[in-house]
Backbone bond lengths (Angstrom), bond angles and torsions (degrees), N, CA, C in turn:
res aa  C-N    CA-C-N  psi(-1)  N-CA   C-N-CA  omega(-1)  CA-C   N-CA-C  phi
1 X - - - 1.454 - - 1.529 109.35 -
2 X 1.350 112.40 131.63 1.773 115.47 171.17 1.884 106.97 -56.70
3 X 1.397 84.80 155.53 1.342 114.83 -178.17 2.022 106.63 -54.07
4 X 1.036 115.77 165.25 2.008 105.43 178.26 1.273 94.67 -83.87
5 X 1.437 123.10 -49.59 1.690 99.76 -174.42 1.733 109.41 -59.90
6 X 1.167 143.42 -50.43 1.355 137.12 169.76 1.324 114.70 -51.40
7 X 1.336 133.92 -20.28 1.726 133.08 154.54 1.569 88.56 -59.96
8 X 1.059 127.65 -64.61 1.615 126.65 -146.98 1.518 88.74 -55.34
9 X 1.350 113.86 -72.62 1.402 122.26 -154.05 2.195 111.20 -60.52
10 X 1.197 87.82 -14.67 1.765 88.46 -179.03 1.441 93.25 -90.83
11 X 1.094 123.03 -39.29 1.583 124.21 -168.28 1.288 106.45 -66.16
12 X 1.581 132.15 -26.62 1.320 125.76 -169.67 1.300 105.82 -98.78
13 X 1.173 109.32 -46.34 1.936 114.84 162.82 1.040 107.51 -43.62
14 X 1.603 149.96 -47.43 1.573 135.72 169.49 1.276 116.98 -61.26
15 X 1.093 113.34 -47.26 1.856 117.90 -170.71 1.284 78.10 -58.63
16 X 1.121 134.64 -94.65 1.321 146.33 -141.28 1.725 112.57 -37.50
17 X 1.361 100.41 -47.31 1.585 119.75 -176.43 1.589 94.71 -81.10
18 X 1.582 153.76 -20.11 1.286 121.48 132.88 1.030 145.66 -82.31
19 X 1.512 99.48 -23.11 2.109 101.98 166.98 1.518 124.17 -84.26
20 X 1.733 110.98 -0.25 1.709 85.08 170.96 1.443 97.64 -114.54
21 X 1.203 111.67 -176.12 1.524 143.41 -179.63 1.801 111.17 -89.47
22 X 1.552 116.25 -3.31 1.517 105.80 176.72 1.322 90.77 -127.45
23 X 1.342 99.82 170.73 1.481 112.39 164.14 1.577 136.62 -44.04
24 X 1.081 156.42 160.71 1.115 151.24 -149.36 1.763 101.05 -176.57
25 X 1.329 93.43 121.05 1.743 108.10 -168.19 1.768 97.67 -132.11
26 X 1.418 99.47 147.70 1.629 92.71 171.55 1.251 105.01 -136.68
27 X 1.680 120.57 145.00 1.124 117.71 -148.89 1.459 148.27 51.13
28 X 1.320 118.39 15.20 1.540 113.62 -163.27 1.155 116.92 -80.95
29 X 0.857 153.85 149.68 1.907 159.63 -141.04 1.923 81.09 -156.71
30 X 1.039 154.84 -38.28 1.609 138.08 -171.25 0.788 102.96 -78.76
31 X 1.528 126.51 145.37 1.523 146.60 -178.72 1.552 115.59 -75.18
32 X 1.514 110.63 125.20 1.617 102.13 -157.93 1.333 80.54 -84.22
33 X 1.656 98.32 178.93 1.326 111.27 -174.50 1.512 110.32 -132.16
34 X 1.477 128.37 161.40 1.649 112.55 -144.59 1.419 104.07 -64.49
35 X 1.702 124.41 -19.08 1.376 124.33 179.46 1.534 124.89 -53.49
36 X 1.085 102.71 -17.28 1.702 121.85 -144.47 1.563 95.59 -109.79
37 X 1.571 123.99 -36.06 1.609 121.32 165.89 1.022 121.58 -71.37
38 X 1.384 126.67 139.21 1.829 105.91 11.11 1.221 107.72 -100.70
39 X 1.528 95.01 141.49 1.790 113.98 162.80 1.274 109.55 -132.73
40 X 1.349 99.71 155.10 1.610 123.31 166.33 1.792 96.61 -109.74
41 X 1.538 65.53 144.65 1.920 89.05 179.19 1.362 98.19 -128.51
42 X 1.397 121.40 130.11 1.400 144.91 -177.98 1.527 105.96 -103.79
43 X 1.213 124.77 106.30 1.558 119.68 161.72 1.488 105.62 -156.41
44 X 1.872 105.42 150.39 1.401 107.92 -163.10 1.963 98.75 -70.66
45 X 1.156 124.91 162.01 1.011 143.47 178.51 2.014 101.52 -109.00
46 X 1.451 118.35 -89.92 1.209 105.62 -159.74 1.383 103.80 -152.91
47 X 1.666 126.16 147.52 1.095 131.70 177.26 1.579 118.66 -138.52
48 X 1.693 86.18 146.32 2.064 79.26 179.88 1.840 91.36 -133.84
49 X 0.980 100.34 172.79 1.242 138.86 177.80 1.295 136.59 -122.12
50 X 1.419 115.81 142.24 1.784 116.42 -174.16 1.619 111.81 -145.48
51 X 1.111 112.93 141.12 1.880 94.16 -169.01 2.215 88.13 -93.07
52 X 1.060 104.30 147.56 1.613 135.04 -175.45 1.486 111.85 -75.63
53 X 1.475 79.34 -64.56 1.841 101.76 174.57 1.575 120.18 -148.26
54 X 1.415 132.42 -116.84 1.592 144.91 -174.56 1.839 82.25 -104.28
55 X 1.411 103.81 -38.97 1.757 96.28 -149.05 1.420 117.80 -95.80
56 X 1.556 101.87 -23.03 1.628 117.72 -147.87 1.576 93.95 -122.37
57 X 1.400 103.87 164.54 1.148 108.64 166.49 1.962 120.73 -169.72
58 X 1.340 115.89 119.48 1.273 106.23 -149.71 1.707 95.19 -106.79
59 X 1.776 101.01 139.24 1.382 130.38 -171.93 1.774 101.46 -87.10
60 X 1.378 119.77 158.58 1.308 128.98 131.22 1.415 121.65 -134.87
61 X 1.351 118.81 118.67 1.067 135.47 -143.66 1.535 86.42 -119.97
62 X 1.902 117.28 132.53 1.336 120.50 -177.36 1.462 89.13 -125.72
63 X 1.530 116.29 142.71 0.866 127.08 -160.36 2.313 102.54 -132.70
64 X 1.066 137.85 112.03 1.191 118.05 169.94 1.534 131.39 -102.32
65 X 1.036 102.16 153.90 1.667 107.47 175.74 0.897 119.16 -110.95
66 X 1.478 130.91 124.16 1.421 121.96 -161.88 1.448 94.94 -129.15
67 X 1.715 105.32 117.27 1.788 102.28 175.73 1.450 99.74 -122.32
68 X 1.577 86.43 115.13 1.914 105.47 167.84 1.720 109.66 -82.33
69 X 0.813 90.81 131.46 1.688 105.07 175.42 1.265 107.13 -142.37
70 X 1.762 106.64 163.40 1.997 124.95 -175.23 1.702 80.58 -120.73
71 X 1.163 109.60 164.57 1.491 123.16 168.75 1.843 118.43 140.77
72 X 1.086 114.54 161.17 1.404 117.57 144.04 1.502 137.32 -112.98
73 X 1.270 113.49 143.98 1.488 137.44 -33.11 1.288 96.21 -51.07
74 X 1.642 124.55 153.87 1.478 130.30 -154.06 1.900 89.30 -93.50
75 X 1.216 135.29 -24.13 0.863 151.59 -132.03 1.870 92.93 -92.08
76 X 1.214 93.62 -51.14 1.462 109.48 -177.18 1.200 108.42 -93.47
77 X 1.302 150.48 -9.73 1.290 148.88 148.03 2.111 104.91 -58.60
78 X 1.435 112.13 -20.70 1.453 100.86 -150.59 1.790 65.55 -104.52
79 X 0.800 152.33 -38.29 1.769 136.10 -155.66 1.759 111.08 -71.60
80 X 0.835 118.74 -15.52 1.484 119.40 -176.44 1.418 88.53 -65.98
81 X 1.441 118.67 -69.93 1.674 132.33 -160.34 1.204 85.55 -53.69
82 X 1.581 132.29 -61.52 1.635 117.84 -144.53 1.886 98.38 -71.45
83 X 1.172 97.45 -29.41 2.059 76.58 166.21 0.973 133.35 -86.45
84 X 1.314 114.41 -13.91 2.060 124.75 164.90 1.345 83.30 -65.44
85 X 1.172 150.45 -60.51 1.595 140.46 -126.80 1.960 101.63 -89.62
86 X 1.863 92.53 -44.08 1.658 87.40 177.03 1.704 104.96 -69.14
87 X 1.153 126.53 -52.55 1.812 118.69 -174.36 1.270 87.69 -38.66
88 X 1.313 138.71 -67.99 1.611 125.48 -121.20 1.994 88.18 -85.41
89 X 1.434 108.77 -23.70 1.713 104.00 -178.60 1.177 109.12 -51.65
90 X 1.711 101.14 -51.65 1.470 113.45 -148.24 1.557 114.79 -94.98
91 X 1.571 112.85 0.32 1.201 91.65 -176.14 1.715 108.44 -124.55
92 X 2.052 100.55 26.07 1.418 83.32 -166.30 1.757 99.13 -117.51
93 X 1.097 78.87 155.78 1.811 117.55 -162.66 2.147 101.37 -36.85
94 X 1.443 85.01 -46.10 1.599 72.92 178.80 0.799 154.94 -47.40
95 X 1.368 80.65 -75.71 1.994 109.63 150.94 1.383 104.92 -34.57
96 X 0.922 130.95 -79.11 1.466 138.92 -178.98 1.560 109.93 -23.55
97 X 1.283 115.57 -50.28 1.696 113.07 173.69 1.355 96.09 -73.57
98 X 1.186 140.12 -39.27 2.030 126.80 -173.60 1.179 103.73 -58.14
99 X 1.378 130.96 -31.43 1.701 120.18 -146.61 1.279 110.31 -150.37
100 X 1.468 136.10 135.86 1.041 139.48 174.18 1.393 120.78 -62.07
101 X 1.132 116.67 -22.71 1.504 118.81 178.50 1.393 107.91 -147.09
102 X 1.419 119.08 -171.80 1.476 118.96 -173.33 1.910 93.04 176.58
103 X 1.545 109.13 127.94 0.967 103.96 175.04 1.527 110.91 -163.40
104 X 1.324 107.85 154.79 1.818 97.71 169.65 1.811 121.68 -67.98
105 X 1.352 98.07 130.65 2.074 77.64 -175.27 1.447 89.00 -110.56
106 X 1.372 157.94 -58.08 0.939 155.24 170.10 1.731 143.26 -138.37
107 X 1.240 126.13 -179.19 1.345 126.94 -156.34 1.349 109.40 -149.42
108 X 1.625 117.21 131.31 1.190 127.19 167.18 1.383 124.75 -141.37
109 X 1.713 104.23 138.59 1.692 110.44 -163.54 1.460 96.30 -102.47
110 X 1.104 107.98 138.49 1.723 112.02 154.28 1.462 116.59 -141.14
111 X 1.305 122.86 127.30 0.974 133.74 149.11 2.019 128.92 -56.86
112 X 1.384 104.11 135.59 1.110 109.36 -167.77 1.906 123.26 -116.40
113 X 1.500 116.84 112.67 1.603 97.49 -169.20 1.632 97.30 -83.73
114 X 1.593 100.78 129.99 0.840 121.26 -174.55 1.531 111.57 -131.54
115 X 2.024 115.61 -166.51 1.385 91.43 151.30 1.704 122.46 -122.13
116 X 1.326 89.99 33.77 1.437 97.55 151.50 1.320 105.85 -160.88
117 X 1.499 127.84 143.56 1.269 128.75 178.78 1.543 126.46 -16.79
118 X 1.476 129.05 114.43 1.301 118.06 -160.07 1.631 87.59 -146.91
119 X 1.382 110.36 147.14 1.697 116.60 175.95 1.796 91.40 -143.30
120 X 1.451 95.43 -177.72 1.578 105.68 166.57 1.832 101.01 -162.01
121 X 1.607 113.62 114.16 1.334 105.82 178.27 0.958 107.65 -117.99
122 X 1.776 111.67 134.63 1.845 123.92 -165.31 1.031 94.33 -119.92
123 X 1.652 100.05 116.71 1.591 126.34 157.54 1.416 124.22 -72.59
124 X 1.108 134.93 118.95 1.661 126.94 176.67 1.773 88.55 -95.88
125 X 1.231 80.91 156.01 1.718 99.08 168.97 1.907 96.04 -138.53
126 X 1.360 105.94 145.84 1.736 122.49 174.56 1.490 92.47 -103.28
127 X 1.047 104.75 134.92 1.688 117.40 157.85 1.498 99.18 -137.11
128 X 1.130 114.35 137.17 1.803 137.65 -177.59 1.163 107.43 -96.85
129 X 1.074 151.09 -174.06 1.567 162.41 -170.27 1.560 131.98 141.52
130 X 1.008 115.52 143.79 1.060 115.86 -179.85 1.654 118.97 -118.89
131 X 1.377 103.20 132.79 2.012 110.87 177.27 1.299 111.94 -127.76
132 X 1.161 98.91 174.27 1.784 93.83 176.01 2.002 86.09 -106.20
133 X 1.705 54.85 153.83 2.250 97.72 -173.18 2.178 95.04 -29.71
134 X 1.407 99.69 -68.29 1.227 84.33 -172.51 1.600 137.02 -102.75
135 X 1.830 83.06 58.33 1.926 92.69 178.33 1.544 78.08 -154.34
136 X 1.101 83.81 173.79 2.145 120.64 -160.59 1.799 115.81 -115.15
């Protein structure tokens, strides 16, 4: 069986890749190209750990969303998606059995010189969980 953060991260890459209207990539490190926006790119960001007790031990697992978009203002072209993308995180059933919690932890805008208006804003989401000490 995969690891919970790799449940998390496949589970959000599907929802995502049937409930929105753009593309949906996970992990991609290659530079999209203006054909290809908008996409969201799904890849884990960072995790820590804390032991609970002898047995347990609880994760927070940060996860980002990165939606590239062209437009004006690019900013407001990318917010429609980033709230289809948080409902469909936060309200689905799966996830919900992997993790004790689930939440937005933060947000970043960037503007992009391009040759037409281009940004990319990365959503982290926290999900908490708990495993025992010697599983993942």
């Amino acid at each position: 069986m995969a690891s919970v953060v790799e449940q998390i991260v496949a589970r959000v890459a599907s929802i995502l890749g049937t409930g929105l209207t753009c593309a949906v990539e996970r992990s991609r490190e290659a530079a999209l190209s203006r054909g290809e926006l908008p996409c969201v790119v799904v890849m884990p960001s960072e995790e820590d750990s804390e032991s609970v007790d002898a047995r347990d031990d609880k994760s927070t697992f940060i996860l980002a969303l990165e939606i590239h978009v062209r437009g004006t203002p690019w900013d407001q072209v990318a917010d429609p998606i980033a709230l289809s993308a948080h409902a469909l995180i936060v309200k689905d059933a799966v996830i919900a059995s992997l993790v004790a919690r689930v939440r937005r932890h933060s947000t970043k805008w960037e503007g992009h010189d391009a040759d037409a208006t281009a940004g990319v804003m990365t959503r982290h989401y926290r999900f908490i969980y708990l495993t025992p000490a010697e599983s993942l």
